[in-house]
N, C-alpha and C positions, 0 to 999 in steps of 0.2 A: 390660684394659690401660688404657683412655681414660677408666674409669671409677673412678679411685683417688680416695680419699676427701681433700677435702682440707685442707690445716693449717686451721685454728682462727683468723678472723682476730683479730688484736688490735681489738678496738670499745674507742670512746670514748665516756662519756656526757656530755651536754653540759653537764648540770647536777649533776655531781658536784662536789662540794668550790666555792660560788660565790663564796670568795673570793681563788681564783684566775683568778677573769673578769679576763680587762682590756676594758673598756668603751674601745670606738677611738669607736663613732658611736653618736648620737641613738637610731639605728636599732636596731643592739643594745642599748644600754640598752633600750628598750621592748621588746624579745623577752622578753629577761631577768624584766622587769617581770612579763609577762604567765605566764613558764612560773612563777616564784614564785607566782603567785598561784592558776592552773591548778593548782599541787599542793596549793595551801592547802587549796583547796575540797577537791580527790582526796582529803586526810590525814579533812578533817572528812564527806566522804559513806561513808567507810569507817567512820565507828562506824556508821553505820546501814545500809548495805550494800556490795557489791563490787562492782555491776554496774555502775557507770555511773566505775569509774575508765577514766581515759583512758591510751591507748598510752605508752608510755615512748618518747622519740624519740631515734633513737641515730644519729649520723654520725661516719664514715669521713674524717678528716681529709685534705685533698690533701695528698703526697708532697713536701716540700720538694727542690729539686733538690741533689743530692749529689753530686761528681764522684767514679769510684771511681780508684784509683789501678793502676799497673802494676806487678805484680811486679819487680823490677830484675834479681831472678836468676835468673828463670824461662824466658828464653829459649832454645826449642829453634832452631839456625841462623836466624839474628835477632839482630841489635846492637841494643839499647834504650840510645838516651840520652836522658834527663831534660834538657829546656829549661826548665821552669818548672813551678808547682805541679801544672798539669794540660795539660801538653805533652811529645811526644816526638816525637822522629826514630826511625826503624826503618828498618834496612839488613837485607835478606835474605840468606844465607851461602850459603844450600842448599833445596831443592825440598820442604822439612817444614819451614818456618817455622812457628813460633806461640811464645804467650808464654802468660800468667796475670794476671787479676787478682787485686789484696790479698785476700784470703780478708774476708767478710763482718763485721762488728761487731758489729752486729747483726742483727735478723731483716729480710728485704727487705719493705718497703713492700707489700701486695696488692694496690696498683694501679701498680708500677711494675713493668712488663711490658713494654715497650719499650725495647732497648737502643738507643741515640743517642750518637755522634760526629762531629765534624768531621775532615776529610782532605784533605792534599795528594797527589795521586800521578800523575806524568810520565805511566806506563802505567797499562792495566788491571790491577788486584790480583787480578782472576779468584774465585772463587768462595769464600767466606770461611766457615767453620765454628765453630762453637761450641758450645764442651763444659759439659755440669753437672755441676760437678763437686762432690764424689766419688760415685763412682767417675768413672774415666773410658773411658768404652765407647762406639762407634759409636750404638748405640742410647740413647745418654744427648746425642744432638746434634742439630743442624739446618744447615742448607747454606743460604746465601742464593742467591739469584742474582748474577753476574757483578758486581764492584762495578769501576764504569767509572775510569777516568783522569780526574781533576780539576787542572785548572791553576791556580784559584784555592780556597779553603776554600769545604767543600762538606761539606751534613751528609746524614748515612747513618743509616739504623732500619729495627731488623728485629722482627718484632712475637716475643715468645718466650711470649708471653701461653698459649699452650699446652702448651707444653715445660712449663711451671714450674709449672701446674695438675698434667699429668701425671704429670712426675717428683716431686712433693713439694718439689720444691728453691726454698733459700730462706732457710733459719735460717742464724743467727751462726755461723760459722766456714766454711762453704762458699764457692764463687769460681766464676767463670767462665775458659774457655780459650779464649783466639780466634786460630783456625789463618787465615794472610795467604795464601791459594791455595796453588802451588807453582812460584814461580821464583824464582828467585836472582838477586841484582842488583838489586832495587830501592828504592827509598830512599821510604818513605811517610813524611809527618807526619801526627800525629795528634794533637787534644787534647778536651777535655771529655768525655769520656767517662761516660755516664751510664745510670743506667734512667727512664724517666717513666710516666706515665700513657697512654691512648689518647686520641688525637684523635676527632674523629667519623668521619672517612673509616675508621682505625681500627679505630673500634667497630662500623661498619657492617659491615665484613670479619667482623672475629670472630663478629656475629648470624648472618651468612651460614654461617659454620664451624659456629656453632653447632646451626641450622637442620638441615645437613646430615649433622650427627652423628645428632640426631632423624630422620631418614629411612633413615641406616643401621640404627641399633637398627628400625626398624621393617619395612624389609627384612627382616635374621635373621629376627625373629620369626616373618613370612611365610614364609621359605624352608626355614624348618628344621617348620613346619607341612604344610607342599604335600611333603617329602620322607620325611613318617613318617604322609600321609595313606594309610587305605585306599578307594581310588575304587572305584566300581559298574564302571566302564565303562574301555573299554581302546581303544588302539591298535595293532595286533598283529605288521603288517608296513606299509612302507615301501620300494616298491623305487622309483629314480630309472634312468632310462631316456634314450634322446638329447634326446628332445624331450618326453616327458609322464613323468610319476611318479603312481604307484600308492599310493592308502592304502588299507587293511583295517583292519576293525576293529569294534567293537561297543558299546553303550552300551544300559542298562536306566532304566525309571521312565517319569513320566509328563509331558510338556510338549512344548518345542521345542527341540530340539539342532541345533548346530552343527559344521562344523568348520572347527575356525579356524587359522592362520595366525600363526605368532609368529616376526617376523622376526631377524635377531642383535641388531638395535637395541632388540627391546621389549622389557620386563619384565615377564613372565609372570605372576607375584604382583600386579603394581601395577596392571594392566588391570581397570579393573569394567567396561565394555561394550568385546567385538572387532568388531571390523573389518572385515577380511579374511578372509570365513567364506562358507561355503558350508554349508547348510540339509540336514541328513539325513533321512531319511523312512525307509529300514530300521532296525531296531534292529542287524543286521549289513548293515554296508555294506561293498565295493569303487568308491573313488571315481580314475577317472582323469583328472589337470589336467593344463597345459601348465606345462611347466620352467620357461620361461622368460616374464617379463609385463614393460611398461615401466610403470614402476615411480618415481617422485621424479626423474624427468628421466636414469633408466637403466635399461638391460633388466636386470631383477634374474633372477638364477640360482634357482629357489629350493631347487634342493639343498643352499643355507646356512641353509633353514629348520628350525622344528620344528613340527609340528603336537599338536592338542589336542582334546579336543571339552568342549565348553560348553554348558552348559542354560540358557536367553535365561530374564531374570528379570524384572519390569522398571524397577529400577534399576540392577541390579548382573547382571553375567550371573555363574553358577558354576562354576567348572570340576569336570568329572567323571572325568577321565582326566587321566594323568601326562603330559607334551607326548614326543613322541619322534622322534627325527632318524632321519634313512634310515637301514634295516636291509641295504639293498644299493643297491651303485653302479656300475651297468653300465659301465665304463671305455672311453674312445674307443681302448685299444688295452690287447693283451697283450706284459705285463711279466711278466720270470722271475724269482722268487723268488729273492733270495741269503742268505745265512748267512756271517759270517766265518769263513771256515778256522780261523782262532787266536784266542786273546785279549788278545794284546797289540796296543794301537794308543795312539797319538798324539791326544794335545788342540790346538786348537786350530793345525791345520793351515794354512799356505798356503806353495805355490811360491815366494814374494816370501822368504819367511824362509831359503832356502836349504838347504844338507845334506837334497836331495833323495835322496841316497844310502841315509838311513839308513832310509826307505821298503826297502831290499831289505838293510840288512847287520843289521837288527834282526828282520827276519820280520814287519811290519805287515801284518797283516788289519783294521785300524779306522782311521779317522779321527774328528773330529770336524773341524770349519769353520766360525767364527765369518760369520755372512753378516749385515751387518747394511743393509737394502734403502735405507734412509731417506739411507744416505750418497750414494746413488749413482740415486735415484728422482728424477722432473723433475714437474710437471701438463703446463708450458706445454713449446711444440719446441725445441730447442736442438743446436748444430754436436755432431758426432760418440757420438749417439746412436741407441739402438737403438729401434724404436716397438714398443707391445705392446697392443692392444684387450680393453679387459675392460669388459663391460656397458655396450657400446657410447661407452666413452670412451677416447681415446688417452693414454697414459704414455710417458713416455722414461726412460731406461735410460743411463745413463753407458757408451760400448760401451769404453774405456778399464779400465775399473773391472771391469765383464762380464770381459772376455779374461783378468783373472788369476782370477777366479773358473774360466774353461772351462780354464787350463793346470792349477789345481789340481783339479778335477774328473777331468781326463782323468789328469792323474798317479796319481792311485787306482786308476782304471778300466783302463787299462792293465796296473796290477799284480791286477787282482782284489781290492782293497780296496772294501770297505765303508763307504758315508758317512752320518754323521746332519749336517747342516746347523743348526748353533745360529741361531736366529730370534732378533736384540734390536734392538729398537725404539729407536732415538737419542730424547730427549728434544730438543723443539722449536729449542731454542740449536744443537742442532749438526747438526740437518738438513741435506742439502744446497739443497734447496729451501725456505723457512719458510713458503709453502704447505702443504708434505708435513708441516712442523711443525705449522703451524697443525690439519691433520685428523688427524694419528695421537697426538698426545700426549696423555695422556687425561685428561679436565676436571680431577679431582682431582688430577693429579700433584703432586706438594710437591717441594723444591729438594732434599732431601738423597736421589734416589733417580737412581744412575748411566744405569740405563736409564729407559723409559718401560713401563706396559701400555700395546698397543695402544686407542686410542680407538675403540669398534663403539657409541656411542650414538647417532648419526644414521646416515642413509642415504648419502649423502659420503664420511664415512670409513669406512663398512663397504666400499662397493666400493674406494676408497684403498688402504685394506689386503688384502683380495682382490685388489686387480690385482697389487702385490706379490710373493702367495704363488702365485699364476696365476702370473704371468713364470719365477717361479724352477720352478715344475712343468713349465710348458712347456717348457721348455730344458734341464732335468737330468733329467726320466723322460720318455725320447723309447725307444722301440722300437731305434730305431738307434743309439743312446747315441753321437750324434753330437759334443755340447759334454761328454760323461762323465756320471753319474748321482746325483741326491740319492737314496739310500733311506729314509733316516727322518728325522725334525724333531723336536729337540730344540725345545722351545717355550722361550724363553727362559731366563733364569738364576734359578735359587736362588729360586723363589719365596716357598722358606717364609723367606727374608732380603729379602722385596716393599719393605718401603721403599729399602731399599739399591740393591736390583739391579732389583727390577719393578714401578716405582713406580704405583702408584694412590689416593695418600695412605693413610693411617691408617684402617682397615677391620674389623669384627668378618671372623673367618677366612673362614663362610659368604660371605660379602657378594665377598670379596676372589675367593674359590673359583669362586661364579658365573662368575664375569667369565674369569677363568682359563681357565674348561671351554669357553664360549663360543669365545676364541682356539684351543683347541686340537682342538673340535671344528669351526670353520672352514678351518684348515689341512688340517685329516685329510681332509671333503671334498673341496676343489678338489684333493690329492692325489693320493685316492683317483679321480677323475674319469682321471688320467693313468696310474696305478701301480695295483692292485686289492691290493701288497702293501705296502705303505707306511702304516709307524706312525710314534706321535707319542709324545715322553715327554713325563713332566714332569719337572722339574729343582730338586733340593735339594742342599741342605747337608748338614751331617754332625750333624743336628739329629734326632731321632728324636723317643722319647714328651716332652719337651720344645724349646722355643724358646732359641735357642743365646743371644739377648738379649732383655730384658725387651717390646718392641716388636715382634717378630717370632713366627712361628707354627711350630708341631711339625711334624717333615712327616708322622711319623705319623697325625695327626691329619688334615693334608690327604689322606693319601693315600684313611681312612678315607671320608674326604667325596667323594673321584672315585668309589668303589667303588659308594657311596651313589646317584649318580648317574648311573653306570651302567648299574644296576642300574633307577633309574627310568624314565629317559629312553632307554633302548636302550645295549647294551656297544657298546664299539668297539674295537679294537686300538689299548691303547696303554700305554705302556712306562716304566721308573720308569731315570729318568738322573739318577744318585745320585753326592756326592763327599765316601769315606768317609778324608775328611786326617787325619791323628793330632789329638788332641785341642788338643793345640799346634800349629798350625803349623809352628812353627819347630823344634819338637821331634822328631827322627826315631823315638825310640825308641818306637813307638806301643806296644809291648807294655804299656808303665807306664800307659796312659793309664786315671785314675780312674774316671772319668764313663762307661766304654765296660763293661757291666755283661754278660753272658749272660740277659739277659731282655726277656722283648719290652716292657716295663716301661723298659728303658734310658735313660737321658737322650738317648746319644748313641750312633750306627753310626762305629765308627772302622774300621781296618786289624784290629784288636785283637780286635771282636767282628761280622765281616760274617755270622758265622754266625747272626744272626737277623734280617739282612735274607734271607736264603737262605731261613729258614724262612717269613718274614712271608710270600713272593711264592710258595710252592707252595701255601701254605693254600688249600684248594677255593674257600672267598668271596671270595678275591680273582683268582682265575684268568678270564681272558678266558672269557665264558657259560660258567665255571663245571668247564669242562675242560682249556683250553690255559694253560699258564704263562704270562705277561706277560714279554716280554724285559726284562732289566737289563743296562746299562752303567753300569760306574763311570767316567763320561764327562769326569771332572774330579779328580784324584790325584796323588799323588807325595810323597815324602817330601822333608825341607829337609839341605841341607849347610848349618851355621851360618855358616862359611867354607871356604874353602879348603884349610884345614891336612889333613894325615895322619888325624889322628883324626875329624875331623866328617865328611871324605868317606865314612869307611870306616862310620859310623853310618848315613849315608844309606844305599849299598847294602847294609848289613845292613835297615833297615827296608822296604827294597823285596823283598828273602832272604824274609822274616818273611811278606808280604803274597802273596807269591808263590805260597807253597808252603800257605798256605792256602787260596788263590783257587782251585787245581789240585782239593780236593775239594768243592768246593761248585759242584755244575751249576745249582743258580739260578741262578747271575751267568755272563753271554754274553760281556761283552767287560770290558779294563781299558783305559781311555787315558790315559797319562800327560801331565799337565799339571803345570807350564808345560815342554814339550819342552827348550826352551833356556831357561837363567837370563834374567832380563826385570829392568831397569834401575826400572821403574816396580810392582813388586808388594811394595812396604814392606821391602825389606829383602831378602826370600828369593831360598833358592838353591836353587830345587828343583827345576831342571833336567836332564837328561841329560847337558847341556853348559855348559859355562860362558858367563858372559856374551861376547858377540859382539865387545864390545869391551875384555875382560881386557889387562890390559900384556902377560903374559907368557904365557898360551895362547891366544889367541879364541877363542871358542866350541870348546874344546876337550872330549874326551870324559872325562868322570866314573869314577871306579870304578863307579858304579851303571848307565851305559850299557853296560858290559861285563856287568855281572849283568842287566839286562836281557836284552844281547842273549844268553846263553844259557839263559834260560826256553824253557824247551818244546824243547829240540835234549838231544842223547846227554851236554853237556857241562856239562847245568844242573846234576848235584852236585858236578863238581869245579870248580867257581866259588863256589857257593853253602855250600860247607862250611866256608871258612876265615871265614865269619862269625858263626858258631855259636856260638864265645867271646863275639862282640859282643854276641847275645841273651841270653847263658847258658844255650845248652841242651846238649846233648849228642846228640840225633836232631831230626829235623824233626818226628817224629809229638808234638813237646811242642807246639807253636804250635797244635795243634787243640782245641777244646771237645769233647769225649766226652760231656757231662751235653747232658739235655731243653734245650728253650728254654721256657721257660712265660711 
């Protein structure tokens, strides 16, 4: 992806045609003087040989500055008046403001890579985007940060020096789109409008960018080396214990072995002499250490570890064993396995949203619950907080914030509802604390990714984020299911859409995947310390043997890479939280969808063709050690009503009909939760709710047709509901909506 080849620049030669030099100084005249004469000798040393011609000298002309102009009729909710040649006022109508600039004349300059404006604006304009266009796709943009309130003219640049490498973009006729936040009401001026060159502060960024792209390629190449290596020597078992942990295990050949010690913060590839090791003397050893050690100014846990064994060199130590995390974790208490009764549940759950009712008039057995810690996590003390010790450091806890988490928990637990907890990492700006900002937001994050990946590169934020996922274990898998119960952790959103949703900038997939497994094997632990039956998924789109944008990664692919590493580093329980939307969004009819193919080959897993996710997740290589299926939630779902009218409701519960009555024979997939429950103000448009928007004129949050086919799935009464949509499919029996042929 980051490695597209790129345009061709226009070069000038400087001594082409020299009677079009204009001589301004002394100075150039004598250059001039000199390359004429430099060629002379070149033209007369070439009848006698070629070796001693000199370099041809070629410069890259500076960028004259160019104001580019505004579209005038390009505005989406946005008034654009024209005050002068390269001046406007912009009024916002509506919460999707953006305009266009004039489509390009010619090709953009290759060092004008800096967009640059001047701005008046009363408020903050919030978070400003820009599109390369064409096309114009999420994955074809960049997010700045927050663009502040200016009361006098004030200039703004955003380096796009990347974007415009990556995408190709550039040649005569193309334009930019620049989205003004989202509020309505505000009155910005703006004028000069331009691209330039980099400054040195700038260019120093970009070398840094640069740099770090070189370290990424050179990671994969390590990683994808160490997970296709075959090692002499092994680590076999792993059990963690109250206070000491157990390694087994064995190593052959001839020197000094180690075992070492790789905390969540190292990188295991990047290490040429460890640390933290401890010297083996059997070729099969049982070694028992203490759990816990102080540690970088904390008592580190190290059931967050992974261990390795290494052969001392002596510059470079070797690794001779795959590193493997605990294969057992004695838990401080016995928790009872539960199963959802049914399969219908609810996205993004909480008490706060209301029509707690339909927890019992719909049959829920699943939740999910958006928990996002960062909003409601403290370092230092503060009035009406909860305190919670991890690795001997105190956190506080928002106990405001907590109470509607323990009503929404206990509202499940009460009904015998099943919960996965979505884990998302706020991105530093909207932390509650900008300390909590400051240590979870992770180094690379870029502006255009909603959420953050957790930061685990130092010691700091590794226990940060551990106290975290500690608080929330402690308090929702308690034996007494006193505050109600998490049972599984959804690890954040749609990875295989990372820049978007799990930002860690721009990453070859390997690189992006470490880091990923990392998180998800640090939750599973501290988890697993409280619950012994508590899994973790991972979380995708509706992205299969392809990347749904050109920027973003297959999940197939990723899932290939957990299985990978699994398999290296030790299995663990955990689970694939899939969201398999019609190909459109907005489109209910998912039967049509193109791209959603019967082969494990597919672009895409829609409503359309789940039956090879069904198959992917029984396949023996991918089953939990090889025997137990991997649970699946389609943890993120639902079809769109376009509006309101007769006709588009009645498409929506037909495509919910359709998804239904497929989902019933496929026992790969454990649960479905519909998301977004209630139609939501803020998700571009859609209506793909159960109920309508909350604040409709004329029903609030009123019930759907598709809330009533809902709620008769799985009761005596789901085929006389479910049949009069059968025209809307065009079928004639339900047994048309299934696939009958192989998945190959």
């Amino acid at each position: 992806m980051i490695f597209k080849k790129l345009k061709n620049d226009r070069l000038t030669v400087l001594f082409h045609n020299f009677s079009m030099v204009k001589l301004k100084t002394c100075a150039n005249a004598i250059i001039v003087v000199l390359s004429i004469f430099a060629v002379t000798l070149n033209l007369s040393a070439c009848k006698k040989t070629a070796i001693n011609k000199p370099p041809v000298i070629i410069v890259t002309p500076t960028p004259s500055i160019k104001y580019q102009s505004i579209k005038l009729t390009s505005g989406n909710q946005i008034q654009i008046t024209q005050k002068n040649t390269s001046q406007y006022e912009l009024n916002t109508t509506g919460t999707d403001p953006y305009l266009a600039l004039e489509p390009l004349t010619v090709s953009n300059h290759p060092d004008s890579v800096v967009l640059t404006f001047e701005y008046q604006c009363s408020t903050d304009i919030g978070i400003m985007q820009i599109f390369f266009a064409s096309p114009i796709t999420e994955a074809r943009s960049i997010k700045t940060e927050t663009v502040p309130a200016a009361t006098g003219w004030s200039s703004y640049s955003i380096d796009l020096s990347n974007e415009i490498k990556l995408l190709n973009w550039g040649i005569a006729g193309e334009f930019l789109r620049l989205d003004f936040g989202n509020q309505s009401g505000i009155t910005i001026q703006i004028r000069n409008i331009y691209l330039r060159s980099m400054n040195t502060g700038e260019k120093a960024k970009a070398l840094i960018r640069s740099e770090l792209i070189k370290n990424d390629l050179l990671l994969e190449s390590n990683l994808k080396k160490y997970l296709t290596t075959n090692f002499s020597s092994q680590i076999s078992d792993i059990k963690v214990g109250a206070l000491t942990i157990n390694i087994k295990g064995n190593y052959s050949g001839d020197g000094i072995f180690n075992l070492c010690e790789i905390t969540p913060c190292d990188q295991l590839t990047q290490i040429n002499k460890f640390g933290n090791k401890i010297t083996l003397t059997n070729t099969s050893f049982s070694v028992d250490i203490d759990r816990f050690v102080n540690r970088n100014g904390f008592k580190y846990d190290r059931l967050l570890s992974k261990w390795v064994i290494a052969k001392t060199g002596t510059t470079n130590d070797e690794i001779v064993s795959y590193a493997k995390y605990a294969s057992q974790i004695i838990p401080v208490q016995t928790m009872v396995a539960k199963q959802p009764a049914g399969r219908k549940g609810l996205g993004g759950y909480s008490i706060n949203r209301g029509f707690e009712s339909d927890l019992d008039e719909l049959n829920i057995s699943s939740i999910t619950v958006n928990i996002t810690p960062t909003s409601f996590m403290f370092i230092q003390a503060r009035a009406n907080t909860i305190t919670h010790n991890y690795g001997d450091k105190t956190y506080y806890f928002d106990k405001t914030q907590v109470d509607v988490l323990d009503r929404t928990m206990n509202a499940a637990f009460t009904r015998n509802i099943v919960v996965a907890a979505i884990i998302l990492i706020q991105k530093a700006s909207q932390c509650a604390d900008p300390e909590i900002g400051r240590l979870l937001q992770h180094p690379n994050y870029t502006s255009e990714g909603i959420f953050t990946m957790p930061n685990m590169t130092n010691p700091e934020s590794v226990n940060c984020y551990g106290a975290s996922l500690d608080f929330l274990a402690n308090r929702y898998c308690r034996s007494d299911n006193s505050f109600g119960r998490i049972h599984h952790w959804i690890m954040h959103n749609e990875v295989d859409a990372g820049l978007s949703w799990t930002n860690m900038g721009e990453k070859p997939m390997i690189v992006y995947m470490d880091t990923y497994i990392k998180s998800m094997r640090l939750c599973y632990s501290i988890a697993r310390n409280y619950d012994e039956n508590s899994e973790v998924f991972g979380s995708f789109t509706h992205s299969w043997a392809s990347a749904v944008e050109p920027r973003f990664y297959a999940a197939k692919e990723m899932l290939k890479t957990l299985v990978d590493y699994s398999l290296a580093e030790g299995d663990f329980q955990w689970g694939v939280a899939y969201h398999p939307y019609p190909e459109n969004l907005f489109e209910p009819k998912t039967w049509n969808d193109p791209n959603a193919t019967f082969s494990m080959n597919s672009p895409l897993i829609t409503f359309k063709n789940l039956e090879v996710l069904d198959t992917w997740i029984k396949k023996p290589e991918n089953k939990h050690r090889g025997t137990v299926k991997r649970t699946v939630w389609l943890s993120e779902n639902g079809t769109n009503s376009k509006t309101y009218g007769e006709q588009d409701l009645k498409e929506q519960a037909a495509g919910f009909a359709y998804t239904w009555k497929k989902i019933k024979t496929l026992d790969g997939i454990d649960a479905f939760q519909w998301h977004n429950w209630i139609d939501n103000r803020y998700e571009d448009g859609l209506r793909i709710g159960l109920r309508r928007f909350p604040d409709d004129q004329s029903e609030p949050g009123g019930k759907k047709p598709v809330w009533f086919v809902f709620q008769a799935a799985d009761t005596n009464q789901e085929n006389v509901v479910f049949d009069s949509y059968k025209s809307v499919i065009g079928i004639n029996n339900w047994s048309e909506v299934l696939h009958s042929g192989s998945i190959q």
